[in-house]
ROTORTI-90122 format. One line per 10 residues: number of its first residue (from 1); for each residue x, y, z of C-alpha. Coordinates in nm, 4 decimals, padded with zeros to 6 digits. Layout:
REM residues N
NUM = X Y Z | ...
***
This chain:
REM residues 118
1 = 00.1074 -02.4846 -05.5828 | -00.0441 -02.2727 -05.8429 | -00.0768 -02.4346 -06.1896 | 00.2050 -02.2608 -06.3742 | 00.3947 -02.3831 -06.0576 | 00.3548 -02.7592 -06.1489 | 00.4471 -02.6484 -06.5373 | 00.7879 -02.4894 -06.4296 | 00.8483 -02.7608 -06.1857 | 00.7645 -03.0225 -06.4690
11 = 01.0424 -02.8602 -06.6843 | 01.2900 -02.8037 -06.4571 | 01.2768 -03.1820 -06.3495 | 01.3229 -03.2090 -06.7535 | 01.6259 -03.0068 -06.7394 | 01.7744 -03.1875 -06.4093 | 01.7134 -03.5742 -06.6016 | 01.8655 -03.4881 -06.9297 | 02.0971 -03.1806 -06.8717 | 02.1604 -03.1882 -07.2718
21 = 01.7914 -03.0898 -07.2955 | 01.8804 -02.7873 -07.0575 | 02.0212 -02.5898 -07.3287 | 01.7999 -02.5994 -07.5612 | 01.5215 -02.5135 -07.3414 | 01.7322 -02.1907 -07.1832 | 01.7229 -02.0117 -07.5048 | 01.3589 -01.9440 -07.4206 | 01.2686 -01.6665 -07.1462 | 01.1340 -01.8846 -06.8328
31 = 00.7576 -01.7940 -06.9261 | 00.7989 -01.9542 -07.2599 | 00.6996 -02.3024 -07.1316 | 00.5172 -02.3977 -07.4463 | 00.8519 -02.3315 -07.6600 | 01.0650 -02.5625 -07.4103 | 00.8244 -02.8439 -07.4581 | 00.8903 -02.8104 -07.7965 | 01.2527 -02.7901 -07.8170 | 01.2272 -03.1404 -07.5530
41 = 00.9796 -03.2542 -07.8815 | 01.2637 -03.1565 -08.1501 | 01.5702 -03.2876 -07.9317 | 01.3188 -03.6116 -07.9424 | 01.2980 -03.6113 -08.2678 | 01.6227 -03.5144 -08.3839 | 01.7835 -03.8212 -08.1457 | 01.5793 -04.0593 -08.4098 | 01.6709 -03.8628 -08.7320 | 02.0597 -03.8953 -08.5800
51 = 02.0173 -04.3027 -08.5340 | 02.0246 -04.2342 -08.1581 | 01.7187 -04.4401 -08.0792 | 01.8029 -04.5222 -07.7120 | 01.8203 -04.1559 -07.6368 | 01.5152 -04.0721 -07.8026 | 01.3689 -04.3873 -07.6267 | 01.4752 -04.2384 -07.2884 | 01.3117 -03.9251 -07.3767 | 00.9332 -04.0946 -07.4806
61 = 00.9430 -04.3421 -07.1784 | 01.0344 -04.0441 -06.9059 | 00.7206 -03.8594 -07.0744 | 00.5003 -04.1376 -07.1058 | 00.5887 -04.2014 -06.7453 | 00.4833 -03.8708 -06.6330 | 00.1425 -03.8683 -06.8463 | 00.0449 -04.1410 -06.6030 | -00.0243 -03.9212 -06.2729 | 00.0174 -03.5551 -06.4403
71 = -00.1601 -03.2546 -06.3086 | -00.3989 -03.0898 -06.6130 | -00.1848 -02.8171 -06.6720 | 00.1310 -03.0510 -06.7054 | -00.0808 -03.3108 -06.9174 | -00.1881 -03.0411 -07.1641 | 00.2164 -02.9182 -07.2161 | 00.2643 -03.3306 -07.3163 | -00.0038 -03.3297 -07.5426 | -00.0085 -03.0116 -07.7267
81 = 00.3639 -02.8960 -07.6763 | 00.5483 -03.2458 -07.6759 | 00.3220 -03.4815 -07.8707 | 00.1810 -03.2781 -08.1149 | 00.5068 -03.1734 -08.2718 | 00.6582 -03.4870 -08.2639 | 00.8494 -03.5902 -08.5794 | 00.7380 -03.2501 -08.7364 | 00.9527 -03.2054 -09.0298 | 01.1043 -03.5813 -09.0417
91 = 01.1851 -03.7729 -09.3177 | 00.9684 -04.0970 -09.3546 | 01.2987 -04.2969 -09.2652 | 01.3189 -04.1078 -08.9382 | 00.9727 -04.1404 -08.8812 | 00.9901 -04.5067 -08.9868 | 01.2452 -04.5871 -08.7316 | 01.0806 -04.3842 -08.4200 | 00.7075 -04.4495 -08.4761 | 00.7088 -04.7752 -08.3208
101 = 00.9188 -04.7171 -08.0195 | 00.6772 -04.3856 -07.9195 | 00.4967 -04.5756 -07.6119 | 00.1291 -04.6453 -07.7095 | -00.0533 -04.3161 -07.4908 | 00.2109 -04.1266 -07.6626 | 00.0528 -04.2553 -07.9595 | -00.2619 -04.2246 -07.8995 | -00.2687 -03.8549 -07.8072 | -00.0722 -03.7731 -08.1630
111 = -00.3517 -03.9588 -08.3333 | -00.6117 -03.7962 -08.1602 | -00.5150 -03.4460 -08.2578 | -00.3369 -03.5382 -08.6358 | -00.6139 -03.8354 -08.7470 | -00.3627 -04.0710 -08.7822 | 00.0530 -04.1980 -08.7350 | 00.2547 -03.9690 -08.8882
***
């Protein structure tokens, strides 16, 4: 399997667990992998800034899940597509409320590339 392979495998399973995501992500053409992770990153976001923590939740845990036994390729669209946006553009309340719940090697990718919590 080639390594864009694993990417577009990675999202589709994405778009299979949380069909709501699907949307989002098919505004983008199907080469635009970066620009689906992000929308998955804003949806994530956006769940906390709507008071839908267990959604958001859901979202974190399935990624943090799949950090665990990633290929590279896949590992670098969590990090620097998923993570690295995360609660880009929140208010401190949001960020107050989903900061916490972001599982701890979510965390500690965002801190390695910002220099700190958000």
């Amino acid at each position: 399997m080639k390594t864009d392979d694993v990417v577009y495998t990675f999202l589709n399973e994405i778009s299979v667990q949380f069909p709501e995501i699907k949307a989002l992500m098919s505004i983008y053409d199907e080469d635009e992998t970066s620009f689906k992770m992000e929308a998955f990153s804003k949806a994530t976001t956006q769940a906390f800034a709507l008071g839908n923590a267990e959604q958001a939740l859901c979202y974190l845990n399935y990624m943090a899940e799949k950090l665990i036994n990633a290929k590279a390729k896949v590992i670098e669209h969590i990090d620097v597509y998923y993570v690295e946006t995360l609660f880009w553009g929140a208010s401190p309340h949001t960020i107050a409320l989903g900061w916490p719940l972001v599982p701890e090697s979510l965390q500690t990718l965002y801190i390695n590339f910002h220099g700190k919590a958000p």
